[in-house]
C-alpha positions as a printed Julia matrix, in Angstrom:
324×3 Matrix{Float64}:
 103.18  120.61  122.69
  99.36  121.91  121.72
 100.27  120.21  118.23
 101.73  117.06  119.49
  98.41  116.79  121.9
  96.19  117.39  118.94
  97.67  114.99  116.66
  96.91  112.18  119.16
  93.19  113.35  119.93
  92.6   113.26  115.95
  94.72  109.71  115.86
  92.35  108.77  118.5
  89.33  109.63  117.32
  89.96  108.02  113.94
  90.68  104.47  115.55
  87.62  104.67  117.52
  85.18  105.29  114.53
  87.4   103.05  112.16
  88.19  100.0   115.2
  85.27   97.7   113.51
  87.25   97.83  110.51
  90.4    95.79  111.38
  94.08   96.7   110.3
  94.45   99.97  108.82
  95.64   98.24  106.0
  94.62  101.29  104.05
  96.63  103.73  105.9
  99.53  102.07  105.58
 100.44  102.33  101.52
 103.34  100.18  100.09
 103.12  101.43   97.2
 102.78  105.26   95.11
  99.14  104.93   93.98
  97.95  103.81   97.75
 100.22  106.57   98.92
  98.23  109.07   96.71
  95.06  107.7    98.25
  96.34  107.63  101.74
  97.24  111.17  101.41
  94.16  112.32  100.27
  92.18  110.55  102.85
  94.54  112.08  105.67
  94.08  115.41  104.33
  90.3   114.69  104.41
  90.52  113.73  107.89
  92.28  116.68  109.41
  90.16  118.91  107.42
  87.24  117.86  109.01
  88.28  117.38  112.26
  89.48  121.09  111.82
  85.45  121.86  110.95
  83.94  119.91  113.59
  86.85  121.9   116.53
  85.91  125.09  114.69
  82.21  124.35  114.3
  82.46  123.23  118.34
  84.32  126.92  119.4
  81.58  128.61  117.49
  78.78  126.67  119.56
  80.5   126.91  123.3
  81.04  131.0   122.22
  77.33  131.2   121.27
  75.78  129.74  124.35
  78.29  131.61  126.73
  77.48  135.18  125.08
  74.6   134.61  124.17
  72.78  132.51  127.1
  69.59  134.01  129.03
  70.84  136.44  131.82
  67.22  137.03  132.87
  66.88  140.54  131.58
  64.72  140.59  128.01
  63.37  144.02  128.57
  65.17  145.0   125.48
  64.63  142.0   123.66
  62.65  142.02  120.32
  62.47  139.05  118.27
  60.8   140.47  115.05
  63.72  140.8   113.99
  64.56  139.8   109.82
  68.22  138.51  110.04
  71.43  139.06  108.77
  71.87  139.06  104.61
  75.81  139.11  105.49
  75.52  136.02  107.84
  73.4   134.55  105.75
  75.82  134.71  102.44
  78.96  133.89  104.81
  77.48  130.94  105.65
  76.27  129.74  102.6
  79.51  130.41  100.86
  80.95  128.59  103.47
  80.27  125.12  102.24
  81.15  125.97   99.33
  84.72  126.66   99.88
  84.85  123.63  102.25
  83.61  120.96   98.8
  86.24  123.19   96.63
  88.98  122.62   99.29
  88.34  118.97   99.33
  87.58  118.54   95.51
  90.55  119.9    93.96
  92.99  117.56   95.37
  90.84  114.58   94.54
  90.26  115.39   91.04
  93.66  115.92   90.48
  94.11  112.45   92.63
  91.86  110.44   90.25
  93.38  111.55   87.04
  96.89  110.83   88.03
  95.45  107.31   89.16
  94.39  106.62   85.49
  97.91  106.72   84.51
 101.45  104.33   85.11
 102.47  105.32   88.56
 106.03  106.64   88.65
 108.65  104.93   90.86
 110.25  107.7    92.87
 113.3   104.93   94.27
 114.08  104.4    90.44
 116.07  106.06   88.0
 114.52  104.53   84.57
 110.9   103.74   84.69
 109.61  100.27   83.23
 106.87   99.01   81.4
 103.92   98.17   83.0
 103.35   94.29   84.04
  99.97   93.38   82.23
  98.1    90.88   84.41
  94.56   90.34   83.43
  92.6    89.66   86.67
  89.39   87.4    85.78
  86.65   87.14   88.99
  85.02   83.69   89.17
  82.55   82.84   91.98
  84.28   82.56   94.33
  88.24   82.54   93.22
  90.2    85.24   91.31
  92.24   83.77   88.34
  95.52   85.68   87.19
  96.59   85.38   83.65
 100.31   86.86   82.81
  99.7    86.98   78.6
 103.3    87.89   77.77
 104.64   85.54   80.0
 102.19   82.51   79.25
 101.47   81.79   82.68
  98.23   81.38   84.67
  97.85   81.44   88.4
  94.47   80.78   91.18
  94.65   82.7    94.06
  98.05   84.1    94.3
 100.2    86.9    91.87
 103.82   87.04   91.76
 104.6    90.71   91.01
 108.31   92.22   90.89
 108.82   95.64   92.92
 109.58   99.19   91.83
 107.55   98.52   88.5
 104.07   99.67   87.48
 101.53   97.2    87.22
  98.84   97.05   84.85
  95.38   94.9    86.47
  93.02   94.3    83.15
  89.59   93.32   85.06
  86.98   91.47   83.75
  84.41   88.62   85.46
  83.29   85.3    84.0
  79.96   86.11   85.99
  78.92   88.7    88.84
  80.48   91.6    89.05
  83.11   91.61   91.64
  85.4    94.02   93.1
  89.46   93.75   93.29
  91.23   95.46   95.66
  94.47   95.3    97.35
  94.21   97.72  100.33
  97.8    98.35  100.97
  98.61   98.87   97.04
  95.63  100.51   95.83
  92.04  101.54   95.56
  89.36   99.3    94.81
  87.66   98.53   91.09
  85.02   96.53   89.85
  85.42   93.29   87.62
  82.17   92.96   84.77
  81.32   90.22   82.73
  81.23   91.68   78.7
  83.64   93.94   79.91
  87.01   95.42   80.79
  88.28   97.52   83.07
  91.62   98.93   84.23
  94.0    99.46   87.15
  97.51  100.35   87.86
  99.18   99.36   90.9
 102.73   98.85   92.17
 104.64   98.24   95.39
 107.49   99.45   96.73
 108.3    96.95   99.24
 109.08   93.16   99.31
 106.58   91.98  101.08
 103.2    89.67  101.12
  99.98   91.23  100.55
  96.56   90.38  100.93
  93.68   91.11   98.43
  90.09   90.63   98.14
  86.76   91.09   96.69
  85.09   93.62   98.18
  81.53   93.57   96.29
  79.06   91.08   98.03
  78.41   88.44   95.63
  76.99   85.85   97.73
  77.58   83.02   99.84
  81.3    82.0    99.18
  81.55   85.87   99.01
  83.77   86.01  102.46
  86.68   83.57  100.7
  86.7    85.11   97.66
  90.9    86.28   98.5
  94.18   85.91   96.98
  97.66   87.03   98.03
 100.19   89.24   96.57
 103.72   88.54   96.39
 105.94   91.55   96.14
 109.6    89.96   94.94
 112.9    91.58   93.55
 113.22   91.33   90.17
 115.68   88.5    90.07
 113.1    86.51   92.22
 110.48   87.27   90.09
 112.18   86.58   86.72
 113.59   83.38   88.46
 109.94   81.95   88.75
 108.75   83.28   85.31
 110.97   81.0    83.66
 110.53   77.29   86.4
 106.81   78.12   85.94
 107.07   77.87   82.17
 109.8    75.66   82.07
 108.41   73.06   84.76
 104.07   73.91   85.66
 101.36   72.19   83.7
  99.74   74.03   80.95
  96.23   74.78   81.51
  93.77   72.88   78.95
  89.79   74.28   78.67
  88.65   70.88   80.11
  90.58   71.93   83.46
  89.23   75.85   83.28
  85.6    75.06   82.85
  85.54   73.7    86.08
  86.79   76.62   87.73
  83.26   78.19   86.23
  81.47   76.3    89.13
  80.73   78.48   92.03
  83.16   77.45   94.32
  86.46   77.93   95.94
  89.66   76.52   94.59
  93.62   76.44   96.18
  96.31   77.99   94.83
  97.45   77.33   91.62
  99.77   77.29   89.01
 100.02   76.89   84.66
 102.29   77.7    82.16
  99.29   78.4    79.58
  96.83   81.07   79.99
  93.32   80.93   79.42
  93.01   83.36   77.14
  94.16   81.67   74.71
  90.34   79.92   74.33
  88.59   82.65   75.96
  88.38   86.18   77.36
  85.37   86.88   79.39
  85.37   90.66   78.56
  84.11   89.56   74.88
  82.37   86.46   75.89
  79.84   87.33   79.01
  77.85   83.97   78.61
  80.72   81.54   78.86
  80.88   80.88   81.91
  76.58   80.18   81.96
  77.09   77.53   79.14
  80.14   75.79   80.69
  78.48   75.16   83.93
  74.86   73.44   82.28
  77.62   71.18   80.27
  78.78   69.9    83.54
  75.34   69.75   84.85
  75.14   72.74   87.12
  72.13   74.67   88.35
  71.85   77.73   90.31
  69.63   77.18   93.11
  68.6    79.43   96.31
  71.3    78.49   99.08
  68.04   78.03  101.69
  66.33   75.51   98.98
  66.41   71.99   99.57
  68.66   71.42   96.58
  70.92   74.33   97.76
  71.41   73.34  101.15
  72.33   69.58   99.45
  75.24   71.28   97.01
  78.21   71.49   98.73
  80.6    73.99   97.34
  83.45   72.62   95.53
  87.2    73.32   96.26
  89.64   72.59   93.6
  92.41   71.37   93.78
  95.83   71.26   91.3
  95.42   68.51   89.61
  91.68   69.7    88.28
  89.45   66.59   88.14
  88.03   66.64   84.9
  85.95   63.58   85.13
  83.86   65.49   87.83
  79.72   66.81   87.4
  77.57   68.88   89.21
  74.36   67.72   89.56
  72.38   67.61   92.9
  70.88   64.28   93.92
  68.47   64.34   96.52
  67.54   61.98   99.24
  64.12   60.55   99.48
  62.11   62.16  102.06
C-alpha cells in the first residue's frame, strides 16, 4: 500500500512540473532506443525524488531535535565542527553523480550503435534515410531506394533505422520524441542517428532548435508500416511518382514551408549539403532571394512560400514594394 501511494505522489509530481509540456510523448517509447532513454530518465526521476524525501526527513528531524527549548545555559557556539560530517557530506554528492552517470554513459554508447529488435529473431540492416533540414521543411532522401519525400517518412517496423543528418542552411534539430532522442542537422556536415519502432503506428517529428520565424511548422510525420506495406510503396513510388529534377529542388532552398511530397529521384544525386554548405546561399540569389529582418519593411512584404507538388519552376523571389 505505502508503495502503491508513493508511486502516485512521484507520478503526480512529475505531471505538475512537466504539464506545460504537452503529451508525454517522451515517456511513452515505441521503439528500443526511446525505451533506453525513457528508462534512464525514470530512473533519474525516482532517484531524485528519493533525495529530495530523504533530504526532507533529514530537515523535519533537525528542527524537531534540535529546535530552541529555552534552556542555552550549556550552549557554546565556538565550537569547530565535525571533520566526519563534513567528509560524509561531501562524499555524498559524489556517489549521487556516480549513481546517475554510470547508467547514462553506458546509455549513450549503446545509442551510437544499430538498436537490436528484441520481437525478432534475425536482425536486419539498417534503413539509410538521409534527413536534409531546409528552412522551414525537412526533406527525406531513401538513396538505395531512389526515392525522395517532403514532410513525411515511410519506415517499416522491427528494423533499425539509420537518420544521416545534414542542413542546407541553419542548423536544425530532428527529433522524433516517441522513437528517439534529439540531434542536430549542420550545414558542411554530417551527423548520425539510429532509430526504430516497434509499433505500427503514426508519429510525429519536429525540429526542436529555434531557427526562426517558420520555426513552429518546421514538422513531418512518421509512418511506422509492416514490411509488406512498406515494400508495397517502395516499388508504386518508383514505379508511378515524378522524379525530382534540380530546377524543382532549388526552390525548396527558399525559406518557406512546403506540403507533403513525393519523387522517385533523390537529390543527392546533384547535391549533398554535408559537402556543399553554400548551396543552398547561391540557389536562392539565382531566384532572386534576399534575407531580410522579418520586422523590416521588405520582410513584413515577403510572404512565406508554401510549395506545393507540382513545384512551380517558373516562380522568383524578389520583394516589390509599394510606394509610400
Amino acid at each position: 500500500m505505502p508503495s502503491s501511494i508513493f508511486k502516485w505522489i512521484s507520478l503526480a509530481m512529475v505531471a505538475v512540473f512537466l504539464s506545460g509540456c504537452g503529451s508525454l510523448t517522451v515517456l511513452d517509447p515505441q521503439g528500443p532506443v526511446a525505451e533506453q532513454q525513457s528508462n534512464l530518465i525514470w530512473l533519474s526521476i525516482w532517484f531524485m525524488i528519493f533525495i529530495v524525501l530523504v533530504v526532507f526527513v533529514l530537515l523535519t528531524i533537525m528542527l524537531v531535535k534540535y529546535r530552541d527549548r529555552g534552556n542555552n545555559d550549556n550552549y557554546d557556539p565556538s565550537i569547530e565542527g565535525s571533520h566526519k560530517l563534513e567528509f560524509v557530506w561531501t562524499i555524498i554528492p559524489i556517489v549521487i553523480v556516480t549513481i546517475l552517470s554510470i547508467p547514462t554513459v553506458i546509455t549513450i554508447y549503446s545509442l551510437e550503435e544499430a538498436p537490436e529488435i528484441e520481437e525478432v529473431d534475425a536482425q536486419q540492416e539498417p534503413l539509410v534515410i538521409h534527413a536534409t533540414s531546409a528552412n522551414w521543411k525537412w526533406i527525406f532522401s531513401y538513396p538505395e531506394e531512389g526515392i525522395e519525400t517532403i514532410n513525411y517518412i515511410n519506415i517499416p517496423v522491427d528494423r533499425p533505422v539509420l537518420f544521416k543528418l545534414t542542413s542546407a542552411d541553419s542548423m536544425a534539430s530532428f527529433w522524433v520524441p516517441q522513437l528517439g532522442g534529439q540531434k542536430y542537422s549542420m550545414s558542411g556536415m554530417e551527423t548520425e542517428l539510429f532509430l526504430a519502432a516497434t509499433e505500427v503506428g503514426q508519429y510525429e517529428g519536429r525540429n526542436a532548435n529555434f531557427t526562426g520565424e517558420g520555426f513552429a511548422e518546421q514538422r513531418f510525420t512518421v509512418n511506422a508500416q509492416t514490411d509488406d506495406a512498406f515494400n508495397e510503396w517502395v516499388e508504386d513510388t518508383q514505379e508511378n511518382a515524378p522524379s525530382l529534377s534540380e530546377d524543382e529542388y532549388v526552390h525548396l532552398m527558399v525559406p518557406g514551408h512546403a506540403e507533403e511530397m513525393t519523387f522517385s529521384s533523390t537529390h543527392l544525386e546533384f547535391v549533398n549539403h554535408a559537402y556543399d554548405a553554400t548551396y543552398s546561399l547561391e540557389k536562392r540569389a539565382e531566384l532572386g532571394y534576399e534575407a531580410h529582418s522579418p520586422h523590416s519593411r521588405e520582410g513584413k512584404a515577403f510572404d512565406l512560400p508554401v510549395l506545393s507538388q507540382p513545384i512551380n519552376t517558373d516562380k522568383t523571389y524578389e520583394v516589390e514594394l509599394d510606394d509610400e
